[in-house]
LUMMI-398860 format. One record per residue: residue in three letters; x negated, y, z negated of N, C-alpha, C in turn. Coordinates in steps of 0.1 Angstrom, whole numbers, padded with zeros to 4 digits, always signed. Layout:
% residues N
ALAXYZXYZXYZ/...
***
This chain:
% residues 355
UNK-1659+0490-0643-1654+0486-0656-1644+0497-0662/UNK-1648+0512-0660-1638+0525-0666-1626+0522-0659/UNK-1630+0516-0646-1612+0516-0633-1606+0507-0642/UNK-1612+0492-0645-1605+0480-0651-1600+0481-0662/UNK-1606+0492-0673-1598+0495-0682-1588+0503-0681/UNK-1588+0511-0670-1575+0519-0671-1563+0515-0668/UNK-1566+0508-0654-1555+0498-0649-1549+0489-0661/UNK-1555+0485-0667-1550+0476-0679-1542+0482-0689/UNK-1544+0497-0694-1538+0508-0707-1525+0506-0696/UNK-1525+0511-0684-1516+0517-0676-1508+0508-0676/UNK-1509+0493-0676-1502+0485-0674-1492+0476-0689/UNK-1502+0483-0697-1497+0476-0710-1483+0487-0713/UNK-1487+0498-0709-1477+0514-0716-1465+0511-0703/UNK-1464+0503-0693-1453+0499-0683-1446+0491-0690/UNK-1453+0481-0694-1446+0469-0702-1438+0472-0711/UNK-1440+0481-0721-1430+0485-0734-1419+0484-0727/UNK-1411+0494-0720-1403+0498-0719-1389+0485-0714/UNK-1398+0472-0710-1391+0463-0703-1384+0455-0718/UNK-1389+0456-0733-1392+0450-0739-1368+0449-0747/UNK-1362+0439-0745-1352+0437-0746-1347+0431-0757/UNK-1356+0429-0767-1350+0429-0783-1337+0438-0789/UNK-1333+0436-0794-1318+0445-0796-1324+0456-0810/UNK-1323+0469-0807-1327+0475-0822-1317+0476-0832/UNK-1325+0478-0842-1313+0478-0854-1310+0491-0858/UNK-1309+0497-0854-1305+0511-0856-1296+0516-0846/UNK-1292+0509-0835-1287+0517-0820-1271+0513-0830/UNK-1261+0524-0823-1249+0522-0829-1240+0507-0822/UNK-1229+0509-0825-1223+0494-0823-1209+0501-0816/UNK-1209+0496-0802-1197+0501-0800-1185+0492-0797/UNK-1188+0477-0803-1176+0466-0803-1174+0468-0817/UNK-1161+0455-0815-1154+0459-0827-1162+0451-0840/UNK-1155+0460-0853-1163+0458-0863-1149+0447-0872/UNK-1160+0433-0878-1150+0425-0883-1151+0430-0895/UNK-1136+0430-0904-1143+0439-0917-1131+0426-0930/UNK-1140+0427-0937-1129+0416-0948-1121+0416-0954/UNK-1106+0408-0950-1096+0411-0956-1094+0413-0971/UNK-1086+0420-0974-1081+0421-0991-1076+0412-0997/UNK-1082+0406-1005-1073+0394-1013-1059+0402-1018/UNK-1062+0412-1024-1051+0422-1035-1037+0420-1019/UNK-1042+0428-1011-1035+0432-1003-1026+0417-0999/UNK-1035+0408-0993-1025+0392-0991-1021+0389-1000/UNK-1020+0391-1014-1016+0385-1029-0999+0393-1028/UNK-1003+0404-1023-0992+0417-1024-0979+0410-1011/UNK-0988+0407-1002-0980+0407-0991-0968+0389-0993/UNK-0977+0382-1001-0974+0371-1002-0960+0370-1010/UNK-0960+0375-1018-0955+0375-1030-0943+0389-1030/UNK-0942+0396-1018-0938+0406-1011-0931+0417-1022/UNK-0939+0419-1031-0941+0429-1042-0949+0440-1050/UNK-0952+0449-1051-0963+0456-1056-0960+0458-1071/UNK-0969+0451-1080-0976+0453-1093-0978+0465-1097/UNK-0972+0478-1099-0977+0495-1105-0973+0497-1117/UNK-0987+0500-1127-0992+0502-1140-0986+0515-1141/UNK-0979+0518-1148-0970+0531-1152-0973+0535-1167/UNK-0972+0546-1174-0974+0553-1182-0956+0550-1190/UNK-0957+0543-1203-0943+0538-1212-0934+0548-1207/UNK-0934+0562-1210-0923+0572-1209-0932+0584-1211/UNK-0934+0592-1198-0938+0603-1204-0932+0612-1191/UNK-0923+0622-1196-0914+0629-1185-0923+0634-1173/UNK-0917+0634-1161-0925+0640-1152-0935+0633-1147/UNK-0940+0624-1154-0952+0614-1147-0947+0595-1143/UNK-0936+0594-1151-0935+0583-1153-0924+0581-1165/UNK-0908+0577-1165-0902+0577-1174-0888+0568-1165/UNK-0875+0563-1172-0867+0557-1174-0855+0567-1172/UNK-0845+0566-1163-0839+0577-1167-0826+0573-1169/UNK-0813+0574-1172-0801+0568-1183-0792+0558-1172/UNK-0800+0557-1157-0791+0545-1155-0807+0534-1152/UNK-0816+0539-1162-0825+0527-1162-0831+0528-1146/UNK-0834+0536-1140-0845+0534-1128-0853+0545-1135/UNK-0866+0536-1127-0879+0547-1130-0881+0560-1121/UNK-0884+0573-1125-0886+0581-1121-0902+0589-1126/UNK-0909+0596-1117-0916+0602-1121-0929+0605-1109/UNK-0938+0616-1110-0945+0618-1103-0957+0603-1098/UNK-0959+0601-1111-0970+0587-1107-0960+0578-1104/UNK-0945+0574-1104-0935+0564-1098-0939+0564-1085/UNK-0935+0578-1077-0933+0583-1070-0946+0574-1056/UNK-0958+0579-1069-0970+0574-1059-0975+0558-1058/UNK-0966+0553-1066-0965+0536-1067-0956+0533-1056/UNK-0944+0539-1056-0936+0535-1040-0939+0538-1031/UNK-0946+0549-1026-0951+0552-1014-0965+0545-1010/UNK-0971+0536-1025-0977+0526-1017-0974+0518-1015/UNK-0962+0512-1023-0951+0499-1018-0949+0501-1002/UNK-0942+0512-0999-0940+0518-0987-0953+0511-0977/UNK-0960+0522-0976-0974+0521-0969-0977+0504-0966/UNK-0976+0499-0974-0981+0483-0979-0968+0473-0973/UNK-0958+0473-0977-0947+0459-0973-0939+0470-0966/UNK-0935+0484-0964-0926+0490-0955-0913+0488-0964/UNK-0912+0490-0974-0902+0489-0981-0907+0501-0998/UNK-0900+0514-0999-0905+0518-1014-0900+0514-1024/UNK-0890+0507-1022-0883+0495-1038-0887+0482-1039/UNK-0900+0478-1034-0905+0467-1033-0914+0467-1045/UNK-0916+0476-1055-0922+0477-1066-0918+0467-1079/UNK-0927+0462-1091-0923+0460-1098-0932+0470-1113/UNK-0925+0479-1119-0935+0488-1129-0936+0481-1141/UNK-0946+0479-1144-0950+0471-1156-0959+0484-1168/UNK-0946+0488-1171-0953+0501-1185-0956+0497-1192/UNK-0971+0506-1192-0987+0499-1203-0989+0515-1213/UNK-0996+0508-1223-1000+0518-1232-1014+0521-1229/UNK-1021+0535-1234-1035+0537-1235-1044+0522-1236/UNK-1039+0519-1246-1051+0504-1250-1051+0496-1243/UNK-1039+0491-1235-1037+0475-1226-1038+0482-1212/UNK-1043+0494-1208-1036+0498-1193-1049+0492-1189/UNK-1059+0495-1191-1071+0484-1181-1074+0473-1186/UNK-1072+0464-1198-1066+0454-1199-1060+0445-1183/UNK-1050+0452-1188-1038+0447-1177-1045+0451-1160/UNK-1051+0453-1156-1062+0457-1147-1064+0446-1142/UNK-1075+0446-1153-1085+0431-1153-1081+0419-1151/UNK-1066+0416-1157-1062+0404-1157-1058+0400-1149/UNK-1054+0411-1145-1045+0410-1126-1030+0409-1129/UNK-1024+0414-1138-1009+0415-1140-1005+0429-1133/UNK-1015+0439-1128-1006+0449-1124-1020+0447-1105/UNK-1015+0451-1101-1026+0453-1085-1031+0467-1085/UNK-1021+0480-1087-1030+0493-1094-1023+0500-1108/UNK-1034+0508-1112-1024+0518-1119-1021+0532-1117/UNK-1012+0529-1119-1008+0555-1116-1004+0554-1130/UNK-1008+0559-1134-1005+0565-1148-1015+0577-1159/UNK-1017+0589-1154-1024+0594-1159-1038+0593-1163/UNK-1049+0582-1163-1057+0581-1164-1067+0589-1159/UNK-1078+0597-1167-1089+0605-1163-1103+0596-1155/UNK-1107+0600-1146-1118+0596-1144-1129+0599-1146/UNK-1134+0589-1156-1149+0590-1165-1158+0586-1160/UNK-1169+0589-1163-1184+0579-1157-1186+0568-1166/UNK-1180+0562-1180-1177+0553-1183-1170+0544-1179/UNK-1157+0548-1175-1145+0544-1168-1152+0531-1155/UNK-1158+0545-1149-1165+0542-1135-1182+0533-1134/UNK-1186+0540-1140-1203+0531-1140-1202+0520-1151/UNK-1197+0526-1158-1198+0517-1170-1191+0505-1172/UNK-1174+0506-1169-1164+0495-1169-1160+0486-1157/UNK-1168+0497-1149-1167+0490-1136-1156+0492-1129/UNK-1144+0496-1129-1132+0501-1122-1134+0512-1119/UNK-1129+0508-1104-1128+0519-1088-1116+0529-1096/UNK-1117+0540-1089-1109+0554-1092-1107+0560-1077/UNK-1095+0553-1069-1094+0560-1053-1092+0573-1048/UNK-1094+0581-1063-1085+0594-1054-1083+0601-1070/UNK-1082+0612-1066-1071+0625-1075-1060+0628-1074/UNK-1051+0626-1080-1041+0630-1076-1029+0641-1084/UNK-1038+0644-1095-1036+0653-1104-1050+0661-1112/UNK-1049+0670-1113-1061+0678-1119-1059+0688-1131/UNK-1059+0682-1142-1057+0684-1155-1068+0688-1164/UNK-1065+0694-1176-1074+0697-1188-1064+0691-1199/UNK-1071+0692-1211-1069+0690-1221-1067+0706-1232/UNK-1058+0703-1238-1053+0718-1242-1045+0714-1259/UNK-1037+0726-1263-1035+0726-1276-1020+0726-1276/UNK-1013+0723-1286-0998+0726-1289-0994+0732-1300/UNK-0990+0747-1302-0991+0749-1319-0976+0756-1319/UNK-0972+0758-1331-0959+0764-1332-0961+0782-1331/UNK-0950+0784-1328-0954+0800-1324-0956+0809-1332/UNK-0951+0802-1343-0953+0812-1360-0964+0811-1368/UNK-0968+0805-1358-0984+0808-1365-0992+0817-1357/UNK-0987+0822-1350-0994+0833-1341-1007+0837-1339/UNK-1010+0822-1331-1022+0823-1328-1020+0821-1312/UNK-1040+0829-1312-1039+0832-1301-1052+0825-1291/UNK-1053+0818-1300-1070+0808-1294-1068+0796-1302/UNK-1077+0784-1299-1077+0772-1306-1085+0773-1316/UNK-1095+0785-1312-1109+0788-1323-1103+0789-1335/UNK-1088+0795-1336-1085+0801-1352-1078+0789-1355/UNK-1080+0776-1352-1077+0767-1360-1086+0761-1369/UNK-1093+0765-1373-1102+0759-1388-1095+0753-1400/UNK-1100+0742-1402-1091+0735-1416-1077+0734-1407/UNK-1076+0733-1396-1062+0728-1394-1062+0709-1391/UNK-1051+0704-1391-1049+0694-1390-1047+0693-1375/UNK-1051+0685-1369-1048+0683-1349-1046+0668-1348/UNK-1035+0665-1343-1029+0655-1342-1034+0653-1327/UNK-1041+0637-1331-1048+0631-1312-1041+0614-1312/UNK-1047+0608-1303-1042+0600-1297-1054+0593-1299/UNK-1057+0577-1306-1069+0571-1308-1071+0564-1297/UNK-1083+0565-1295-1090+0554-1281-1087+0567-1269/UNK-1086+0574-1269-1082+0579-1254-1095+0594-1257/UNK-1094+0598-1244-1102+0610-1239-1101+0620-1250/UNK-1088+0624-1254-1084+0635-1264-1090+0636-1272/UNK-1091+0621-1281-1097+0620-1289-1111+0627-1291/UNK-1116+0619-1282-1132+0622-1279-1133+0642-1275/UNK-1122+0644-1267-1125+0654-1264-1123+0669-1272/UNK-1117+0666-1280-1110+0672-1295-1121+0671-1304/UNK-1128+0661-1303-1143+0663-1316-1152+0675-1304/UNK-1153+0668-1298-1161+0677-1289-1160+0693-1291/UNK-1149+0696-1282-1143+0713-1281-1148+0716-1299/UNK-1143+0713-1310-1143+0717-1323-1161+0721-1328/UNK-1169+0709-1326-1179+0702-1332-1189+0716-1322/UNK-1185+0719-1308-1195+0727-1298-1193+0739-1308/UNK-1185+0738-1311-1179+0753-1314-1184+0759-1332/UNK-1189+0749-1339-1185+0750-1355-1178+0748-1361/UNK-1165+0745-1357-1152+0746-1366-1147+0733-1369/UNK-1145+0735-1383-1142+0721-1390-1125+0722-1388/UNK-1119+0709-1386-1110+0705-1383-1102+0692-1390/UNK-1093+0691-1392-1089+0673-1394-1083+0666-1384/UNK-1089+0657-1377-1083+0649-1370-1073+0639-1381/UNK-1058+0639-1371-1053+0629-1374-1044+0620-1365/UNK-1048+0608-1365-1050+0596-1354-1040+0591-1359/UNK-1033+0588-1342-1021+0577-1342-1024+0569-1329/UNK-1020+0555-1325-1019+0548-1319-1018+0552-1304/UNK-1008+0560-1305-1000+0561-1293-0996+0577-1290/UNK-0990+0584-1280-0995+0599-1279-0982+0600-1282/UNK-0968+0591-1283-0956+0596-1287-0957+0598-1301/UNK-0968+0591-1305-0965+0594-1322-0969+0601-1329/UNK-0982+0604-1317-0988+0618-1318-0981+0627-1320/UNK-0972+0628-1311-0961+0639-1310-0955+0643-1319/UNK-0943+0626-1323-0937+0625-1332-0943+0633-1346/UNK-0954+0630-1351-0962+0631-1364-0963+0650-1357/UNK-0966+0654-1351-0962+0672-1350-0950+0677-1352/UNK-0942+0674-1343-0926+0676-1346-0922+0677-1361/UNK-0930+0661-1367-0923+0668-1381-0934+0675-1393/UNK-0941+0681-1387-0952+0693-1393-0959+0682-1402/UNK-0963+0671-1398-0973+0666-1401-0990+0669-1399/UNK-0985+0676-1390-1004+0686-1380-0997+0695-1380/UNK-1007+0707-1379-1006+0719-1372-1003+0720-1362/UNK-1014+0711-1352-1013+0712-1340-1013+0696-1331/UNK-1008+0697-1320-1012+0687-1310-1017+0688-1295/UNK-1027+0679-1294-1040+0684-1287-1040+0667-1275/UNK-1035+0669-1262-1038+0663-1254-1038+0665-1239/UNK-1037+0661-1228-1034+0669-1217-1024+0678-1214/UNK-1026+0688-1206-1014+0699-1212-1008+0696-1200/UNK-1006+0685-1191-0995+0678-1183-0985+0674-1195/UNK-0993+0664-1203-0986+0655-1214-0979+0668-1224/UNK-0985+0678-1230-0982+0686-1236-0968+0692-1235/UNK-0968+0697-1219-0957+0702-1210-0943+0694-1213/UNK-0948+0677-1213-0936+0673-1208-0932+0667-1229/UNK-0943+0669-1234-0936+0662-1253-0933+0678-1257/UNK-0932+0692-1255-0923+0701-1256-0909+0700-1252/UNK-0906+0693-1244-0890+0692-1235-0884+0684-1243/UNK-0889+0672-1250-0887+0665-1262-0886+0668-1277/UNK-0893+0678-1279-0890+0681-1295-0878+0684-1300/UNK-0877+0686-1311-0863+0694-1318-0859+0708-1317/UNK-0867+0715-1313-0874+0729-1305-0878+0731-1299/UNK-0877+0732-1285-0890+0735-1274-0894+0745-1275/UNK-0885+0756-1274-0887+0773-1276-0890+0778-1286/UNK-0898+0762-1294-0906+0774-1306-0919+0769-1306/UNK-0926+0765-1295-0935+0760-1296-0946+0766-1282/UNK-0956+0761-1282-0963+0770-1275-0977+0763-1271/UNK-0980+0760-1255-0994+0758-1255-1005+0767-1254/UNK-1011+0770-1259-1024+0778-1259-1032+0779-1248/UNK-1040+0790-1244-1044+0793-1230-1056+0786-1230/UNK-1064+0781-1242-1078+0769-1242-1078+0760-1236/UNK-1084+0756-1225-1088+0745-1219-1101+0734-1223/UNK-1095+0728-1232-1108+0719-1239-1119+0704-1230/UNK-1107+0706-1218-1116+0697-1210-1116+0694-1194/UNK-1119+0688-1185-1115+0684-1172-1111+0672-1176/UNK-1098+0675-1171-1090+0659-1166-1088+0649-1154/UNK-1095+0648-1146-1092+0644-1129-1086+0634-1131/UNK-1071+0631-1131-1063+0617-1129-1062+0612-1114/UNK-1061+0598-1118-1060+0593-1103-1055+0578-1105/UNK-1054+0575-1094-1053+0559-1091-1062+0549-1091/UNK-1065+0537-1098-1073+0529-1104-1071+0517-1098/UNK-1078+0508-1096-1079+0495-1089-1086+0488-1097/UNK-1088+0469-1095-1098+0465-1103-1112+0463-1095/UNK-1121+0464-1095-1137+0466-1090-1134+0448-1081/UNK-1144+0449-1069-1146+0437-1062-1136+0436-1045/UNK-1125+0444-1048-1124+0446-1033-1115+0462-1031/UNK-1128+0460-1024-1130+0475-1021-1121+0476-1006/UNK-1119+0468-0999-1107+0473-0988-1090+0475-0998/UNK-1090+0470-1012-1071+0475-1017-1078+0489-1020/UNK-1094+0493-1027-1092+0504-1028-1091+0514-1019/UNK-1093+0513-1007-1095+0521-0998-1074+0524-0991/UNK-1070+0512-0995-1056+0512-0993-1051+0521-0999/UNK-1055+0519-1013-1046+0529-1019-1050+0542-1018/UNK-1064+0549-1012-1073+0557-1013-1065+0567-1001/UNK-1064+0561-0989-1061+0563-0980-1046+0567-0980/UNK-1033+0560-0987-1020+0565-0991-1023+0576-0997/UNK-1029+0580-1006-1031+0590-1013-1033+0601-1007/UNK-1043+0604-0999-1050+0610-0987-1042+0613-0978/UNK-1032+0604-0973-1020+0604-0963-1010+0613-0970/UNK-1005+0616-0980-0996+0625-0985-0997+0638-0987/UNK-1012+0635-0991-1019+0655-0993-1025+0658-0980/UNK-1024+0649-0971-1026+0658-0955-1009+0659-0950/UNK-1002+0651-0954-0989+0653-0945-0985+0668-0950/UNK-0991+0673-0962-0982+0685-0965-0993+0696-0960/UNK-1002+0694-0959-1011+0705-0948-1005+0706-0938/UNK-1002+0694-0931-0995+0696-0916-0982+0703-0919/UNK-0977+0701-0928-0961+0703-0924-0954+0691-0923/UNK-0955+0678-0923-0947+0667-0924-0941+0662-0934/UNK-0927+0668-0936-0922+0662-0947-0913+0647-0946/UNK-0906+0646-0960-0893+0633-0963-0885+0635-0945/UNK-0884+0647-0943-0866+0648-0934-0872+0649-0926/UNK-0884+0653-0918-0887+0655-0905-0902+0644-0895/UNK-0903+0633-0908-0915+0625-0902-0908+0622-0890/UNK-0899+0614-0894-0893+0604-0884-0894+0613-0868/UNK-0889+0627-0867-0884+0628-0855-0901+0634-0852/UNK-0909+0642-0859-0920+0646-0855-0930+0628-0848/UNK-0927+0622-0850-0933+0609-0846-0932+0609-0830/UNK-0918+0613-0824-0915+0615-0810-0920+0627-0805/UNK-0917+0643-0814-0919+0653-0809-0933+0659-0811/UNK-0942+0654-0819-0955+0663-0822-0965+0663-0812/UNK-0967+0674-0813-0983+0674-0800-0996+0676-0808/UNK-0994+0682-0823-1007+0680-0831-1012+0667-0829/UNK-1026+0667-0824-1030+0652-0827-1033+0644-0836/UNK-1032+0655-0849-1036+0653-0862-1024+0645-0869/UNK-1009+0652-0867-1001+0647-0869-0996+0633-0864/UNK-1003+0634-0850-0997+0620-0844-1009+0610-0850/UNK-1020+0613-0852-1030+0600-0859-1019+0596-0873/UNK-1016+0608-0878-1012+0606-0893-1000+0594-0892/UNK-0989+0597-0883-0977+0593-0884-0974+0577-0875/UNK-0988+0575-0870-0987+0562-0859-0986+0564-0845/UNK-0984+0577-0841-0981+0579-0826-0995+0578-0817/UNK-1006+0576-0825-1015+0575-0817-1027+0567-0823/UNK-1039+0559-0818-1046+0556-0828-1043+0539-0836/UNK-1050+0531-0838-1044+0525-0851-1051+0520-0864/UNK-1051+0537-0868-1052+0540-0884-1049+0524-0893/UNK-1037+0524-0892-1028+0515-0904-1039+0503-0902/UNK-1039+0493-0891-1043+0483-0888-1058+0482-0894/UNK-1063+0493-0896-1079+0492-0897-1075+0486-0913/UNK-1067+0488-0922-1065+0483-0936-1060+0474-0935/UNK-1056+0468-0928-1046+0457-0924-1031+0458-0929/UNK-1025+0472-0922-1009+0476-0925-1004+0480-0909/UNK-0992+0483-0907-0989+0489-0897-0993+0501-0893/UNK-0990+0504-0882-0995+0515-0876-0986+0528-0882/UNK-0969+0527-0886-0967+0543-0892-0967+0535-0907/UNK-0982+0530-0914-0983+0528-0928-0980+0547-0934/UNK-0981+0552-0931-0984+0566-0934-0972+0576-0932/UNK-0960+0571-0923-0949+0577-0918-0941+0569-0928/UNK-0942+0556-0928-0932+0553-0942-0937+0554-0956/UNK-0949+0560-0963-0948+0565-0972-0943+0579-0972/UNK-0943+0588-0962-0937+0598-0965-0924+0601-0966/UNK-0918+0593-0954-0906+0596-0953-0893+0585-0968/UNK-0905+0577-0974-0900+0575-0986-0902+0583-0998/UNK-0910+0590-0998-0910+0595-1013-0911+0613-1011/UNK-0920+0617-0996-0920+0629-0990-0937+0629-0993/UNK-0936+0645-0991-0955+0647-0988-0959+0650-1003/UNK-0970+0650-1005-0975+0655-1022-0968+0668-1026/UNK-0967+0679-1020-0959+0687-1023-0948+0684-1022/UNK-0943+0682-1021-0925+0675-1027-0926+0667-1036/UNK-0937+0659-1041-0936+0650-1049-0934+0660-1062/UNK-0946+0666-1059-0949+0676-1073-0945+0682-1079/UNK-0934+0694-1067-0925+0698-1071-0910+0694-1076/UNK-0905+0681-1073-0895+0675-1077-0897+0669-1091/UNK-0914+0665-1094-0913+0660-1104-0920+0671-1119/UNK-0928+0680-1111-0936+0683-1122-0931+0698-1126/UNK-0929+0704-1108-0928+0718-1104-0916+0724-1107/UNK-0910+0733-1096-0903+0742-1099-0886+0736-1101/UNK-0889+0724-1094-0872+0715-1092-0875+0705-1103/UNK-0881+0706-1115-0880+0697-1128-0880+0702-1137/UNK-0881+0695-1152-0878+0705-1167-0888+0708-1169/UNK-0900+0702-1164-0917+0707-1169-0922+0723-1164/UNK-0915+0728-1149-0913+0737-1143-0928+0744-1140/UNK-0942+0734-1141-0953+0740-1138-0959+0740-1129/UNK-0966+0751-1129-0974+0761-1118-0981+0752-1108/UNK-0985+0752-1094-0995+0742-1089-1005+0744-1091/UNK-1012+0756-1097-1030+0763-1102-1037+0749-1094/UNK-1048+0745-1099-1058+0738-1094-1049+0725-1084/UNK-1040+0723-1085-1032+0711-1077-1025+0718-1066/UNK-1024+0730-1061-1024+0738-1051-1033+0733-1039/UNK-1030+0735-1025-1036+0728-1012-1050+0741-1016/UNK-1062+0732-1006-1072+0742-1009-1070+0752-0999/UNK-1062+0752-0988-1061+0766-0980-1048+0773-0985/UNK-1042+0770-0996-1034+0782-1002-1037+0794-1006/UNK-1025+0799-1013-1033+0811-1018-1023+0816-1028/UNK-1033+0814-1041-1043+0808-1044-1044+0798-1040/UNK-1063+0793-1038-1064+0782-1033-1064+0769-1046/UNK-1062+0757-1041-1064+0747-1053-1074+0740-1047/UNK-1071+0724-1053-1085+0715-1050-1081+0703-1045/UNK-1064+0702-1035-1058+0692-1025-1067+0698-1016/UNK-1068+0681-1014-1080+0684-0999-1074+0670-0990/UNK-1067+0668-0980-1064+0654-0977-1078+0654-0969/UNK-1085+0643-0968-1097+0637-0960-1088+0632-0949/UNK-1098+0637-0937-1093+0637-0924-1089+0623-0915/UNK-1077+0618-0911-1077+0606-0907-1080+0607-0890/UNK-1088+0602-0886-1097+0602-0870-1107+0594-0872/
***
């Protein structure tokens, strides 16, 4: 009987191994079907891209006197035109205000926005709209005239601070004040040009919004050179590019352009030299990036150099930044935190690796 039971364990512990159920955990090494983008066929159909732009704000998004748009977030709207139909004037910019820009989202009148928008956990958990990327890294900060010679935002007590209603500032302006003790007067306008406008003519003491935006409504006043941003940082700003929630392959489209520009300037691939590095590179990194090897593009459903013709349209993120924000524009600012993270100083561009 001990023999018959052994022979039997022995025989049952043989058996497992023959056992040809498929597991659900083993990896998959065929191909994966993944679901097209409605956004993306809407785009392709209609062979135009929808980009939510900021009305006029120099350096990010503005008009300039023979009426084309220019600006850093322009910039990143054609190079998804680019990436997307292989053409960067395939855009159409539909400039939105604070109130209607996710509006205009939702309705489906624009396909993304670049326009300075912060990413919130409201924004995000709450409203439901995707946020693909950073593409600027901002605070919120002060604008005061220089004759008042101050040297902190603290010593504005009983001052008047001109904000922008409905927007971050707002919120973030009670905040910085209210942490701190210090009584203040908010005073609220619609819109952040009027914001402005209402400082300019010493309606506030001060004006209090992103000190991207701050940078570029000094270049505009009646005085620039009498005016002054303050070294207070009243908040984090992470801007980025915005999609509407529900398909998640346009976010990844645009996620991925984004990503494609802040690695092209890690590598060294610029506007003048994609094209020929396409034949000549032996980086592998560079050839995933540019289409020589791999097919990156296709996995979104774009070509293979999606990534060679955004650059060689608009150039790599550093070129953008500096032509629009940096040292080759009137805003003339520093790259601090928008610096590559192996600079030096380091910043917080990081392109995610395409492989």
């Amino acid at each position: 009987m001990a023999l018959a039971l052994l022979a039997a364990g022995c025989s049952r512990q043989e058996a497992a191994p023959v056992d040809t159920a498929p597991s659900t955990t083993a990896p998959s090494t065929g191909p994966t079907t993944v679901a097209q983008s409605p956004t993306l066929a809407a785009i392709k159909r209609r062979g135009r891209l929808n980009c939510g732009v900021h009305q006029g704000l120099v350096g990010f998004a503005y008009t300039d006197n023979r009426g084309q748009w220019r600006g850093f977030d322009v910039d990143f709207c054609r190079a998804t035109a680019a990436a997307v139909l292989g053409d960067a004037n395939a855009v159409r910019f539909v400039p939105l205000s604070a109130a209607d820009r996710f509006t205009a989202l939702n309705d489906g009148r624009i396909d993304v926005l670049w326009r300075n928008s912060s990413w919130t956990m409201t924004r995000d958990a709450g409203e439901g709209f995707v946020f693909a990327g950073i593409n600027y890294y901002d605070g919120q900060g002060f604008l005061v005239r220089r004759s008042l010679n101050l040297n902190s935002a603290t010593e504005l007590t009983g001052a008047r601070v001109c904000v922008q209603s409905g927007s971050t500032s707002q919120a973030n302006a009670a905040d910085y004040f209210r942490s701190r003790g210090i009584d203040y007067r908010p005073v609220v306008f619609d819109t952040e040009e009027a914001a402005r406008d209402a400082y300019d003519r010493e309606d506030c003491d001060a004006f209090s919004a992103d000190i991207s935006a701050l940078a570029a409504a000094r270049t505009v006043l009646s005085n620039p050179n009498a005016h002054v941003i303050l070294s207070d940082v009243a908040s984090k700003e992470p801007l980025g590019p915005v999609v509407k929630a529900g398909d998640e392959r346009w976010a990844s489209t645009v996620r991925w352009t984004l990503n494609a520009l802040m690695l092209a300037e890690e590598l060294g691939v610029t506007r003048e030299g994609a094209s020929d590095l396409v034949k000549t590179a032996t980086d592998p990194r560079i050839r995933r990036l540019l289409g020589a090897e791999g097919d990156f593009g296709p996995m979104l459903g774009l070509s293979k150099t999606w990534a060679k013709d955004a650059v060689s349209a608009v150039g790599n993120y550093g070129e953008i930044f500096e032509r629009n924000l940096g040292s080759q524009s009137a805003l003339d600012l520093e790259r601090g935190l928008n610096a590559q993270w192996n600079a030096r100083p380091a910043g917080l561009i990081y392109g995610l690796p395409i492989r």
